[in-house]
Residue frames relative to the residue before (quaternion, step in Angstrom):
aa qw qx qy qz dx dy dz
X 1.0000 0.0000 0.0000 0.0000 0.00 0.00 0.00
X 0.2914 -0.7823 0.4872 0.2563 3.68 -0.60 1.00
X 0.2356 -0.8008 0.5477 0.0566 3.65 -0.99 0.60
X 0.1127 -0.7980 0.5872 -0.0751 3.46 -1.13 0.73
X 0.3100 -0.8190 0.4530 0.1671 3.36 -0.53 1.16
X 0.2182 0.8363 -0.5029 -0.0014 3.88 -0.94 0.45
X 0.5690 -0.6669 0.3666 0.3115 3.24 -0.77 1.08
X 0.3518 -0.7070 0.6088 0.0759 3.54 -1.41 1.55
X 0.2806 0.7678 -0.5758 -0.0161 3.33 -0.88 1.01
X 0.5976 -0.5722 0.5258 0.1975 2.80 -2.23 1.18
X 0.0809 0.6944 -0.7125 -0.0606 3.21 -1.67 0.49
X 0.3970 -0.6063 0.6468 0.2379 4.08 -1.24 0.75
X 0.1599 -0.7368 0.6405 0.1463 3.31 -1.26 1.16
X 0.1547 -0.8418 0.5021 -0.1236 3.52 -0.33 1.84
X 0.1441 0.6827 -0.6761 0.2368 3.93 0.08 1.84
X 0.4673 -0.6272 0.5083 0.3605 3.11 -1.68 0.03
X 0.6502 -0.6325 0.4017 0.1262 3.21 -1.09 1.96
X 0.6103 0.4402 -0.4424 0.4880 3.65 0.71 -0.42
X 0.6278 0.5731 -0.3881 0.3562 3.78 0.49 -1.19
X 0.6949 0.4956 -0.2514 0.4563 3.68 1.45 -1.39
X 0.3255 -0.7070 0.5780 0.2453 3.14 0.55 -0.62
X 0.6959 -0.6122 0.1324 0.3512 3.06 1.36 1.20
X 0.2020 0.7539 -0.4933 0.3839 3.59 2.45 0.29
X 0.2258 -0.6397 0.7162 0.1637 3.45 -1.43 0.52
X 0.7271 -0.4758 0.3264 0.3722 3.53 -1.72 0.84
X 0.5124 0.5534 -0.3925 0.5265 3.92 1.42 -0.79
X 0.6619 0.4607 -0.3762 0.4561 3.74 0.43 -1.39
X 0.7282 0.4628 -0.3207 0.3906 3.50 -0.15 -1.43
X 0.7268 0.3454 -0.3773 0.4584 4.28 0.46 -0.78
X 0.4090 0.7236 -0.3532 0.4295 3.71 1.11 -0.19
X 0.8056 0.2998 -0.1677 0.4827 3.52 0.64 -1.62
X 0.5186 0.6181 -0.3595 0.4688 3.34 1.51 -0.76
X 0.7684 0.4148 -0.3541 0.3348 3.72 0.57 -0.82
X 0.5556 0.7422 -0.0735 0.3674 3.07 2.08 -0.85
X 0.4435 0.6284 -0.3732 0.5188 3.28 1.91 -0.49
X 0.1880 -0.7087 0.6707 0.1120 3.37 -1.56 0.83
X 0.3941 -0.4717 0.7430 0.2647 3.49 -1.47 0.45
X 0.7805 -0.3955 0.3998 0.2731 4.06 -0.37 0.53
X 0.7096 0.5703 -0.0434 0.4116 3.33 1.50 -0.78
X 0.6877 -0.0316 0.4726 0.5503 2.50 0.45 -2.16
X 0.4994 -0.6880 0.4388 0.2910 3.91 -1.24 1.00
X 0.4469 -0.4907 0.5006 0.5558 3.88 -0.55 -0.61
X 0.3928 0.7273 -0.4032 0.3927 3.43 0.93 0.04
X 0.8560 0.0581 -0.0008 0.5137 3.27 1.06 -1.07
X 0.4786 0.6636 -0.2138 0.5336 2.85 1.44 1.09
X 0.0865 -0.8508 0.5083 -0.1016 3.79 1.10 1.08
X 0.7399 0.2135 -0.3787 0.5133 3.86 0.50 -0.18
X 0.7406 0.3565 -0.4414 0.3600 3.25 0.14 0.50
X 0.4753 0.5093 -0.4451 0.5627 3.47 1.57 0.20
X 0.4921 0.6998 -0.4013 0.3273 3.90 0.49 0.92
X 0.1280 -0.8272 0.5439 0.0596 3.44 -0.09 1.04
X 0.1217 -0.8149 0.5533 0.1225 3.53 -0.77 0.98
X 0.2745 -0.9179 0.2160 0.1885 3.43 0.14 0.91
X 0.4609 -0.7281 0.3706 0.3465 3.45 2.00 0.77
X 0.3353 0.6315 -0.6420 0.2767 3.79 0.72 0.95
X 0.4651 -0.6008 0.5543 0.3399 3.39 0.20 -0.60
X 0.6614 0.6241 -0.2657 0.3201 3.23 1.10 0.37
X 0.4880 -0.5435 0.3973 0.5555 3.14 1.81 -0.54
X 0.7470 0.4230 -0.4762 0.1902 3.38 0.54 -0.43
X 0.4956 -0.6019 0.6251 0.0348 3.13 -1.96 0.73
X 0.0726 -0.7102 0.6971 0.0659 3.54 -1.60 0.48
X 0.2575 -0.7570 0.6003 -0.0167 3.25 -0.68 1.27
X 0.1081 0.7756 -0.6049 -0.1441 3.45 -1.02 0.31
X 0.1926 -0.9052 0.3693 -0.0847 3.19 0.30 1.80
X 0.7085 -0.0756 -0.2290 0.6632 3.91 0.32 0.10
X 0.0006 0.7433 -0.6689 -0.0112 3.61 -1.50 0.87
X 0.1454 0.7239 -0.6741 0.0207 4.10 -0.89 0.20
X 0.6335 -0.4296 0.6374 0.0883 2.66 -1.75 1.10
X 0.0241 -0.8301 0.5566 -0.0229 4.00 -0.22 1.14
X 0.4255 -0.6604 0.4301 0.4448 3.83 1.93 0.39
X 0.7856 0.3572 -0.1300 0.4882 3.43 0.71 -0.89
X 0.7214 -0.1984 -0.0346 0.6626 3.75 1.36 0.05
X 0.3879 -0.6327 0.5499 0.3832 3.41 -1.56 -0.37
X 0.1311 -0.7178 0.6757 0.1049 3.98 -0.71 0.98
X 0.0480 0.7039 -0.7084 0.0218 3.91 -1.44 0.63
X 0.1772 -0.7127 0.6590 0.1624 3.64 -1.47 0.30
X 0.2533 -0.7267 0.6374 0.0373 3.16 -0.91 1.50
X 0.3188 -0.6395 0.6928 0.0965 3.19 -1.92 1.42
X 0.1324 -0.5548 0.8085 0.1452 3.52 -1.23 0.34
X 0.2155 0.7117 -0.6594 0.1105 3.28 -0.91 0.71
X 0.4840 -0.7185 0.4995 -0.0048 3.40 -1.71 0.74
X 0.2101 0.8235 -0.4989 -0.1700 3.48 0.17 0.45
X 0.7893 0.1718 -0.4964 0.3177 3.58 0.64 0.74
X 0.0604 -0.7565 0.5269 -0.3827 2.87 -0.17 1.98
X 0.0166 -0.7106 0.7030 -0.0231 3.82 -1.23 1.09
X 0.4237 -0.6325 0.6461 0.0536 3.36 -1.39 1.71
X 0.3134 -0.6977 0.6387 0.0836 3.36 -0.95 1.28
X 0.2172 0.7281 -0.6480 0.0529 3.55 -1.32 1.09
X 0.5982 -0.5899 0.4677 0.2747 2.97 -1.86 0.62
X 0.4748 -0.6437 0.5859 0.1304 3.63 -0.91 0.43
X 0.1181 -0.8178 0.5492 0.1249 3.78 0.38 0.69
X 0.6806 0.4672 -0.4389 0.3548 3.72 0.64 0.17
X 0.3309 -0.8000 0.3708 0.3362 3.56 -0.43 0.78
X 0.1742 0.7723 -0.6031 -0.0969 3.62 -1.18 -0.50
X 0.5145 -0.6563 0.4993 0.2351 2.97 -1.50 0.86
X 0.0367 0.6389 -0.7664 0.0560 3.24 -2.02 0.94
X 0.4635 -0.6778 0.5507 0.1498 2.85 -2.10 0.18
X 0.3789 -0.7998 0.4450 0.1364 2.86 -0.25 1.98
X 0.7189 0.1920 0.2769 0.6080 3.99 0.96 -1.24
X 0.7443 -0.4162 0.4259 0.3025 3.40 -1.93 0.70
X 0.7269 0.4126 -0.1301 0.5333 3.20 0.85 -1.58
X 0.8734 0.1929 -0.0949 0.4370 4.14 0.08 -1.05
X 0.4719 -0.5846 0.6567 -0.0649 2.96 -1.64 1.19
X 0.0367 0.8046 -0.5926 0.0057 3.94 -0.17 0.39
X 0.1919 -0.5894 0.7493 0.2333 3.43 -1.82 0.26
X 0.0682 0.8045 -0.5839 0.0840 3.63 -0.36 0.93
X 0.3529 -0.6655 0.6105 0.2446 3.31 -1.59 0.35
X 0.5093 -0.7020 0.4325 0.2465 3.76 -0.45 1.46
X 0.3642 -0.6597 0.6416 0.1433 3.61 -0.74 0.79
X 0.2329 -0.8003 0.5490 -0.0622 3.72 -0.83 1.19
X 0.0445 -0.7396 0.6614 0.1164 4.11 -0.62 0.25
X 0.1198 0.7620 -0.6351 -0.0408 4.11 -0.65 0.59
X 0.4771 -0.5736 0.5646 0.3530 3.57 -1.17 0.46
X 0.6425 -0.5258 0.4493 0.3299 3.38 -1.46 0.60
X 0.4992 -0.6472 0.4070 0.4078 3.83 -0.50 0.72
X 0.7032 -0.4638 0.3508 0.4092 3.84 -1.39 0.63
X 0.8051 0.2482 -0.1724 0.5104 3.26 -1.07 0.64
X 0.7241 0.3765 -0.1706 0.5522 3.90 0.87 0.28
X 0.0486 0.7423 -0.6639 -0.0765 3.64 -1.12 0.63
X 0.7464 -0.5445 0.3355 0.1840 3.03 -1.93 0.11
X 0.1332 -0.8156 0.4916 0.2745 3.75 0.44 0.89
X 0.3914 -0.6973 0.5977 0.0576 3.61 -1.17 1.54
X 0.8344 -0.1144 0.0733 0.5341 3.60 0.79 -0.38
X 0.0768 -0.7916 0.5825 0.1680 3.70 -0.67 -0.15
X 0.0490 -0.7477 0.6477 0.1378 3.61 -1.44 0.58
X 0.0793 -0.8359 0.5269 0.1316 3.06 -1.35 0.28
X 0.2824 -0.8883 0.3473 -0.1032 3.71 -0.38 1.68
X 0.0631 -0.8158 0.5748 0.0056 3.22 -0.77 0.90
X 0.0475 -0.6926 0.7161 0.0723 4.01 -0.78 1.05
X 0.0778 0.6140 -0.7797 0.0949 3.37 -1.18 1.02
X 0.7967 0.0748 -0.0448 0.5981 3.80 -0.67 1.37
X 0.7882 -0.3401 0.3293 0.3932 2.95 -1.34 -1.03
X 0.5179 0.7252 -0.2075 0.4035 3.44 2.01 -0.83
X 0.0279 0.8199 -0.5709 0.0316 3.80 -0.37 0.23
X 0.0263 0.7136 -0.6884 0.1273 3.78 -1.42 1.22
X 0.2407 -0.7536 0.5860 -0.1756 2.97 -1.20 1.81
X 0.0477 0.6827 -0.7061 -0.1816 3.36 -1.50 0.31
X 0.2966 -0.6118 0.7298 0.0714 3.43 -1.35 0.64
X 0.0818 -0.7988 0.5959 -0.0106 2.72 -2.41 0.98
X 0.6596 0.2483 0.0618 0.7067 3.70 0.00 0.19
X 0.9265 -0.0966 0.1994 0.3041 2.91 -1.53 -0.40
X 0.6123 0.6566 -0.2433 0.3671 3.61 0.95 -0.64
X 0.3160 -0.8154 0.4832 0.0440 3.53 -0.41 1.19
X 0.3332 -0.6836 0.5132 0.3978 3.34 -1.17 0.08
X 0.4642 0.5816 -0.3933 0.5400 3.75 0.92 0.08
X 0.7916 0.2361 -0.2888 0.4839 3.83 0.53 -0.45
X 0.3267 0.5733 -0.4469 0.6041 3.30 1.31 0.87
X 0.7608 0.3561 -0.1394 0.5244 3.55 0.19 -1.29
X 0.5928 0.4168 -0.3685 0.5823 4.00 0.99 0.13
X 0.6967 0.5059 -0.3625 0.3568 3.19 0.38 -0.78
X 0.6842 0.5548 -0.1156 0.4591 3.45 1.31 -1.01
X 0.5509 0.5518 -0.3206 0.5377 3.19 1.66 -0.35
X 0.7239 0.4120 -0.2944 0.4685 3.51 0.85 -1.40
X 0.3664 0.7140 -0.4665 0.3720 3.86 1.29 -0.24
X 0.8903 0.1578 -0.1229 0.4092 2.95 -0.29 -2.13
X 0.6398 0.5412 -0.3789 0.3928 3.60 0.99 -0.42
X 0.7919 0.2390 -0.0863 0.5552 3.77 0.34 -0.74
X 0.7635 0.1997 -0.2894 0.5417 3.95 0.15 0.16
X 0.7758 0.1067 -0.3156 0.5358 3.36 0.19 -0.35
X 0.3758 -0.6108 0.6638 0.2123 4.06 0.46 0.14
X 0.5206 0.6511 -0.5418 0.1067 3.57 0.14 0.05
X 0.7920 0.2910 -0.2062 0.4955 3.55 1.73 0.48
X 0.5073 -0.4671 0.2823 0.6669 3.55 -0.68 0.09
X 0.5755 -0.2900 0.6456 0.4098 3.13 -2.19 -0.10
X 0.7676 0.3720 -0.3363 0.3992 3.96 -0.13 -0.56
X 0.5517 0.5854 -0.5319 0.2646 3.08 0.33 -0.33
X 0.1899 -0.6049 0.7410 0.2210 4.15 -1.38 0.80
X 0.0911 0.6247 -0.7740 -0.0476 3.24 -1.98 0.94
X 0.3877 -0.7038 0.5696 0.1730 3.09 -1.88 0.36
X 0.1753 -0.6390 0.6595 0.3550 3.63 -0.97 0.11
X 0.1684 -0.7769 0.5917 0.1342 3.98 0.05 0.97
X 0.2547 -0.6102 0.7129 0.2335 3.92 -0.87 1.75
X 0.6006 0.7051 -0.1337 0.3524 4.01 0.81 -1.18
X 0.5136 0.7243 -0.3688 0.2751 3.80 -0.05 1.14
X 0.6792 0.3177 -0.2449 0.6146 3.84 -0.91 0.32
X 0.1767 0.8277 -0.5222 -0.1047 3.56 -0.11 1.12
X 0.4518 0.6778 -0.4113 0.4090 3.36 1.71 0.75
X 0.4650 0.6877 -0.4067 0.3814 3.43 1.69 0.01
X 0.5452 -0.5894 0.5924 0.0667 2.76 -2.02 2.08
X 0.7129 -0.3641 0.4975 0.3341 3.05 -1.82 0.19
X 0.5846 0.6273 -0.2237 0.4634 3.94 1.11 -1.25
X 0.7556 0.3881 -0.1948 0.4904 3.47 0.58 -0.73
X 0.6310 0.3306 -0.4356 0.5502 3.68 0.90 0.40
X 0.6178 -0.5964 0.3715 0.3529 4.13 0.74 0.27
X 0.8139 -0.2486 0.1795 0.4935 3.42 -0.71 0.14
X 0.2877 -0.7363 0.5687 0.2274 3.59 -0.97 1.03
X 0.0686 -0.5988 0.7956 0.0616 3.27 -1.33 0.85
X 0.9022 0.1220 -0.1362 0.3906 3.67 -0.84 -0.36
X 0.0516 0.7148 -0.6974 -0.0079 4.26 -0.82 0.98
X 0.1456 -0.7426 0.6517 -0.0517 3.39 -1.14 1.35
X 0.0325 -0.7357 0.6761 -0.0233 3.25 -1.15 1.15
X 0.2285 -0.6183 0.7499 -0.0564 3.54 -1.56 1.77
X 0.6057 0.6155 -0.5031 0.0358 3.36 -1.48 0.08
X 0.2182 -0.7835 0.5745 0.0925 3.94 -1.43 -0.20
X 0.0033 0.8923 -0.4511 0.0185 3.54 -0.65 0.24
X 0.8503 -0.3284 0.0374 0.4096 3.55 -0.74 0.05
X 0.4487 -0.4128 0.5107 0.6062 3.33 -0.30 -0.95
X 0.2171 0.5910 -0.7769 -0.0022 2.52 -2.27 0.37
X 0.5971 -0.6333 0.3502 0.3461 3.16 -1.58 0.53
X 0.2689 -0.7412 0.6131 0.0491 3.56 -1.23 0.66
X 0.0074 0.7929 -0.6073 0.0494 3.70 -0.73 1.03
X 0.1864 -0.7335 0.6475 0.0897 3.00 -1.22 1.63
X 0.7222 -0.4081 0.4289 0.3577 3.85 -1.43 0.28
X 0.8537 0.1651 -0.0542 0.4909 3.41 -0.78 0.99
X 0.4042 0.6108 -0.4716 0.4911 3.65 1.72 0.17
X 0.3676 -0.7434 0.5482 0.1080 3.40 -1.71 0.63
X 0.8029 -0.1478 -0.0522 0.5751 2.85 1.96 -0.44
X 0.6982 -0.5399 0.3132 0.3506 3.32 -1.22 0.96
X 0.2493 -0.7773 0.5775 -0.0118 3.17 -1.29 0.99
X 0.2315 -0.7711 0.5515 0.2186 4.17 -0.16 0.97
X 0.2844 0.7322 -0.6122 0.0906 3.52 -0.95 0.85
X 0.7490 -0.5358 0.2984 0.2507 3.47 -1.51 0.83
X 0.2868 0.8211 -0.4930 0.0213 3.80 -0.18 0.01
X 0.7175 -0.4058 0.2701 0.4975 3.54 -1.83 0.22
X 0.6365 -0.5025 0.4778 0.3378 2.92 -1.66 0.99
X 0.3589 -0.6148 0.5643 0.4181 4.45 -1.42 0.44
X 0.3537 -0.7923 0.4936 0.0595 3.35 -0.99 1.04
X 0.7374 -0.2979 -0.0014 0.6062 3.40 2.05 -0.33
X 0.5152 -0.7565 0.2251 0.3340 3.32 -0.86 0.33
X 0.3672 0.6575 -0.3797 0.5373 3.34 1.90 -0.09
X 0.7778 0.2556 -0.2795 0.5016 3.92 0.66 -0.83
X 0.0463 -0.8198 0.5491 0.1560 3.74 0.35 0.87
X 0.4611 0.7467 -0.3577 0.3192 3.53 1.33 -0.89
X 0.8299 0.2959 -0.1044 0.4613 3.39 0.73 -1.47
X 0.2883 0.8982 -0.2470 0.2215 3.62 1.43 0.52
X 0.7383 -0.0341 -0.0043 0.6736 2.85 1.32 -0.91
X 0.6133 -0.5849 0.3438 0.4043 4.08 -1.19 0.71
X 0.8214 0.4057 -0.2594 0.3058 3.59 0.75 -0.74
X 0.3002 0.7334 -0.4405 0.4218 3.59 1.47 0.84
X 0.7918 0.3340 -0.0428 0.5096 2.88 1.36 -1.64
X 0.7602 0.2556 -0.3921 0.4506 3.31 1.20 0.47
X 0.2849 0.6564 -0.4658 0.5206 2.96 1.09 1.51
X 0.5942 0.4685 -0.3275 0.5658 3.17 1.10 -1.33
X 0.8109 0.4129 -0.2137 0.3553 3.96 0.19 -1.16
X 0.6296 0.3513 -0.2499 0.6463 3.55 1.00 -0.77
X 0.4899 -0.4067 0.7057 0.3108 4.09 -0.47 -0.50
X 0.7696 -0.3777 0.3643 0.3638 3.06 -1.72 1.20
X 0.7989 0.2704 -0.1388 0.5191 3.53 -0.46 -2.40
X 0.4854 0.3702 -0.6902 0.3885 4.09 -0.46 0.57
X 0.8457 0.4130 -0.2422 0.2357 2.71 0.19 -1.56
X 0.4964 0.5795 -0.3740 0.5272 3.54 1.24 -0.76
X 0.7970 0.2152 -0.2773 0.4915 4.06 0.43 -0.55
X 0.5745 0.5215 -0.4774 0.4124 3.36 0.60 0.20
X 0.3312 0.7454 -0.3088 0.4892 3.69 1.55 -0.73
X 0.8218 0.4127 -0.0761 0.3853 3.11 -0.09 -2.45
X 0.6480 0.5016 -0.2884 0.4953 3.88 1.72 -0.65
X 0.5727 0.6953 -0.3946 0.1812 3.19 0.62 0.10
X 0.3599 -0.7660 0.4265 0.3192 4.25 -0.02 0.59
X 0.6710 -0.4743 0.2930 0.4888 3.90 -1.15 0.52
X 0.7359 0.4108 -0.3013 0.4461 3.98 1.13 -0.79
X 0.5621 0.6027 -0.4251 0.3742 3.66 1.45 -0.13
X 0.1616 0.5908 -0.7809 -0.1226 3.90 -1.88 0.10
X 0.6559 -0.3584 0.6023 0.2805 2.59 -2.23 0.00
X 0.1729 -0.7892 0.5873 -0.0483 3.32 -1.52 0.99
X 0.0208 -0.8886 0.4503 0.0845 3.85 -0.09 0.75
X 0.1597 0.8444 -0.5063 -0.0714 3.59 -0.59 0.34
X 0.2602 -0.8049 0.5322 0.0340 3.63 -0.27 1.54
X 0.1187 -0.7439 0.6560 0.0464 3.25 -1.31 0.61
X 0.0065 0.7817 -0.6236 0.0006 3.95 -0.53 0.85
X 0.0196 0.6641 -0.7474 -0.0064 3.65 -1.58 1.02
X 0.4567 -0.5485 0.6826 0.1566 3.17 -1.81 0.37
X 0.0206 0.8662 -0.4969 -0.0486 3.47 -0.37 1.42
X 0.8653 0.3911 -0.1709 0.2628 3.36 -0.64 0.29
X 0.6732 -0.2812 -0.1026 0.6762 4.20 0.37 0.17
X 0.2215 -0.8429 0.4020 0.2809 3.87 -0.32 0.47
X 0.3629 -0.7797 0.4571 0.2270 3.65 -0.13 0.38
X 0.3818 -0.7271 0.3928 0.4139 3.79 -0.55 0.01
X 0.3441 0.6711 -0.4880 0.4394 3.42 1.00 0.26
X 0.7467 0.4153 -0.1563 0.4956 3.62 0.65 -1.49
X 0.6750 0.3806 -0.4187 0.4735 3.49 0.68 -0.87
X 0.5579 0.5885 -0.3450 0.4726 3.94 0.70 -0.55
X 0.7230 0.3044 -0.3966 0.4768 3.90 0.50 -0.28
X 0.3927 0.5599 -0.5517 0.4775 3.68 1.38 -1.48
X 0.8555 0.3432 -0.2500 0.2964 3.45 -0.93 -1.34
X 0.6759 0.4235 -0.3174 0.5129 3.28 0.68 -0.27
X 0.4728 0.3877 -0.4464 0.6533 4.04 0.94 0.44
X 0.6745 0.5039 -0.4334 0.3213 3.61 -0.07 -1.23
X 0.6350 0.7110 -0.0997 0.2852 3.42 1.11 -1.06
X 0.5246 0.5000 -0.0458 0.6875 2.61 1.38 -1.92
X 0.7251 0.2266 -0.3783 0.5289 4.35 -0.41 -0.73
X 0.6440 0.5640 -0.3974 0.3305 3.75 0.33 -0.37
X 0.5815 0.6416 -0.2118 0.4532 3.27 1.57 -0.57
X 0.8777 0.2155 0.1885 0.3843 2.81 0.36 -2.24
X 0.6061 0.4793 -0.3916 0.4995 3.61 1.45 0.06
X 0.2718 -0.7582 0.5650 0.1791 3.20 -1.35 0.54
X 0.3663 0.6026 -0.5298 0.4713 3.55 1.64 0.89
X 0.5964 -0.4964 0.5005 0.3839 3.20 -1.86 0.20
X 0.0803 -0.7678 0.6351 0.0273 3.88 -0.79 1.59
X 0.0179 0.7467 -0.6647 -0.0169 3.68 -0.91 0.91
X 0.1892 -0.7345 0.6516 -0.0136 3.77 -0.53 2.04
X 0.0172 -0.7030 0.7059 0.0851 3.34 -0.88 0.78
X 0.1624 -0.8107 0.5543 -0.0952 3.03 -1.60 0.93
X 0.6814 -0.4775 0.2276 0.5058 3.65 -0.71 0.32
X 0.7847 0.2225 -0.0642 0.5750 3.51 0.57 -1.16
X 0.8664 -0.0547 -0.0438 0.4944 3.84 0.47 0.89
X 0.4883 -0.6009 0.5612 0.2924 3.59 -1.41 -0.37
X 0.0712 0.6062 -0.7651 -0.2052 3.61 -1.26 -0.15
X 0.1001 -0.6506 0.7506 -0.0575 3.58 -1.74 1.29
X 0.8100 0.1035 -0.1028 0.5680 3.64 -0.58 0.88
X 0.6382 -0.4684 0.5063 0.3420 3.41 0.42 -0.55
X 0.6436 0.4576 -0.3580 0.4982 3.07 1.30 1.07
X 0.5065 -0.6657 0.4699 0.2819 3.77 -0.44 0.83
X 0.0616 0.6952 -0.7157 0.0255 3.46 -0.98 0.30
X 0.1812 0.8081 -0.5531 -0.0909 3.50 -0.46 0.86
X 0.1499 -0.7190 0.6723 -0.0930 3.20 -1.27 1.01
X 0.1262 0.8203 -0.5576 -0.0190 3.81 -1.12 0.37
X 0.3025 -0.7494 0.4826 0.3376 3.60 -0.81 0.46
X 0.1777 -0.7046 0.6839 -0.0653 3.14 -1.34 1.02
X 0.3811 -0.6240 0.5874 0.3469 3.89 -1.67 1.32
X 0.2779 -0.6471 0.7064 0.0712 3.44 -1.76 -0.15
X 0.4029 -0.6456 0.5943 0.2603 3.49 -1.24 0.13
X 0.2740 -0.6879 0.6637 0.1060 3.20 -1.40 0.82
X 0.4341 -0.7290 0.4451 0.2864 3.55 -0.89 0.92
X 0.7816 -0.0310 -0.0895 0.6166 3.67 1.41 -0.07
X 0.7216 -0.1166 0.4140 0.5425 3.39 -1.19 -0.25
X 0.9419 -0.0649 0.1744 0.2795 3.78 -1.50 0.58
X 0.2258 0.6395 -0.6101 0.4096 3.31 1.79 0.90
X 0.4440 -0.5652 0.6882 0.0990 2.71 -2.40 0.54
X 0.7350 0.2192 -0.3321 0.5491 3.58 1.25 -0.17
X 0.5069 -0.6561 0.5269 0.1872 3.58 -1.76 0.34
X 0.6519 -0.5117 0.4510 0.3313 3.67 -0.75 0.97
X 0.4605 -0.7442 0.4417 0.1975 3.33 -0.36 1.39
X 0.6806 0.3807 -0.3636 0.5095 3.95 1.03 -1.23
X 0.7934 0.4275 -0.3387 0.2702 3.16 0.24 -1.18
X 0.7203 0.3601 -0.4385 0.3990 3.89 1.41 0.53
X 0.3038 0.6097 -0.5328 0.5021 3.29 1.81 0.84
X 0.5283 0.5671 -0.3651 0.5157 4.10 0.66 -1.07
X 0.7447 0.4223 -0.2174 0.4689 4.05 0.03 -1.52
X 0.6793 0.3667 -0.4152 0.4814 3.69 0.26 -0.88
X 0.7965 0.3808 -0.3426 0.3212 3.51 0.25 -0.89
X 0.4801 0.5696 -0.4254 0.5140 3.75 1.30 -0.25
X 0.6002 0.3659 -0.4456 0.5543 3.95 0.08 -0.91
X 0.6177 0.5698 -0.4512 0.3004 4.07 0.26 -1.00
X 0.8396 0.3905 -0.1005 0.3640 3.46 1.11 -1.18
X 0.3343 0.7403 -0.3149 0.4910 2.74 1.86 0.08
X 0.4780 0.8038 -0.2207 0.2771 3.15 0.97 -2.00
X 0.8303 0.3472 0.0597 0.4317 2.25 -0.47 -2.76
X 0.6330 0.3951 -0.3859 0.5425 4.22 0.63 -0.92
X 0.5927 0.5856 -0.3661 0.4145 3.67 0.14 -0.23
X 0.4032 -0.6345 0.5944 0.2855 3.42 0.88 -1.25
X 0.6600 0.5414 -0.4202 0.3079 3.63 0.51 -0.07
X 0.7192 0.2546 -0.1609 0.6262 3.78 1.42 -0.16
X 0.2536 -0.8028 0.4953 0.2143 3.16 -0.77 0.01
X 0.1403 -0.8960 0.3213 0.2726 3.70 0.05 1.00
């Protein structure tokens, strides 16, 4: 079975609870799919589960296979295009003249319209609401914002299952009390930041000189204190000493470091990494972005996200077996929740 990896991400559906009557984002796409036209549900009803998104462009959202899993609701959105030309190659060569000077054998480059009755899929997502808690993969062209539109024009305008006024959020952004520990193993700790003046002395100066640098991020890391250590270390002494001297009354220096652990990782190492990540996440007042196996924290906000394999109906498909990413969304879900990072 071929496989293909793609990043899972989490988003919190965040409305006010009085308006719902306490309906979670799982409840609310449920009744929406559940509305009937007199006939027939939206369940069984694919042209009217179309969202045209008024670009002027043709494009279109489809929500094309959906099911009720008793336990959530999973769907795969098309973005698709119907005025829209597919670029191909021409496998027969022929010669032209590219220029005065060149002659070419080339293979002619071709635009065709999608055959009648068919369009071009521009991206695809695929979505899981369980509660209030939602996990997605995206392809191509597909956004997480035209996810989060599409779902608006759902429950608000086809299924009506809410006010027109009502504002919601899919929140990527949550738990601002979240540790380094709660996004899984650190792999990647970024530091951003800048700060007052202060006075900087080079060797063999006569006299102090006020310029901007990175903000101190702790005192255990004295190295990473100020900006012109480290652009000393990167420029040489005399750049840096005249780049310093170039600087205007509204200019500083800015530093932003990035540190990984390459190769086998021991738990000794993964225990301190995480145990710094922690420590700047606390105690710096620079911008700290901890990436981690199963997400990020940037400011003091979680973002969780995680890669996960999938199944490819064939060789060099572009879409993913529909169960087996109904199986994956809900496994990273349960992960989550056993983990402590969501609550179900």
């Amino acid at each position: 079975m071929s496989t293909t990896y793609h990043m899972v991400h989490y988003r919190c559906f965040e409305a006010d609870a009085t308006a719902l009557n306490g309906k979670t984002l799982e409840t609310l796409c449920r009744e929406a799919l559940n509305t009937s036209n007199g006939s027939a549900a939206l369940w069984a009803r694919p042209e009217d589960r179309v969202f045209d998104l008024g670009s002027g462009d043709g494009r279109k959202i489809f929500l094309n296979k959906v099911a009720d899993l008793s336990s959530a609701v999973f769907g795969e959105m098309c973005l698709a295009q119907s005025k829209d030309l597919q670029a191909l190659l021409n496998m027969k060569p022929s010669e032209v003249k590219l220029s005065n000077l060149t002659t070419a054998t080339v293979y002619d480059l071709d635009e065709r319209e999608a055959p009648q009755g068919s369009q071009f899929v521009r991206g695809l997502a695929y979505w899981l609401a369980i509660g209030n808690h939602m996990l997605f993969v995206k392809t191509h062209s597909m956004t997480p914002e035209l996810v989060r539109l599409y779902l608006d024009w759902l429950l608000k305008s086809r299924g009506a299952v809410v006010d027109p006024t009502l504002s919601f959020t899919l929140n990527a952004e949550f738990d601002k009390t979240a540790t380094a520990g709660d996004i899984g193993e650190i792999r990647n700790l970024r530091v951003a930041g800048k700060s007052a003046p202060q006075v900087i002395n080079f060797e063999g100066e006569t006299e102090n000189r006020m310029v901007k640098t990175s903000r101190s991020i702790a005192d255990k890391f004295a190295q990473m204190q100020q900006a012109v250590p480290i652009v000393k270390a990167l420029f040489g002494e005399t750049k840096a000493k005249s780049l310093i001297e170039s600087l205007g009354p509204e200019e500083y220096l800015a530093v932003e470091a990035s540190v990984k652990v390459r190769g086998r990782r021991t738990e000794e190492s993964r225990k301190k990494f995480q145990a710094i990540a922690n420590d700047l996440a606390d105690e710096s007042d620079a911008q700290v972005q901890i990436e981690g196996k199963d997400g990020q924290i940037r400011d003091g906000d979680a973002i969780l996200r995680t890669r996960m394999p999938f199944h490819l109906p064939h060789e060099g498909s572009n879409l993913l077996e529909f169960d087996n990413v109904a199986d994956q969304l809900q496994e990273v879900y349960a992960r989550f929740v056993k983990d402590g990072k969501i609550t179900a």
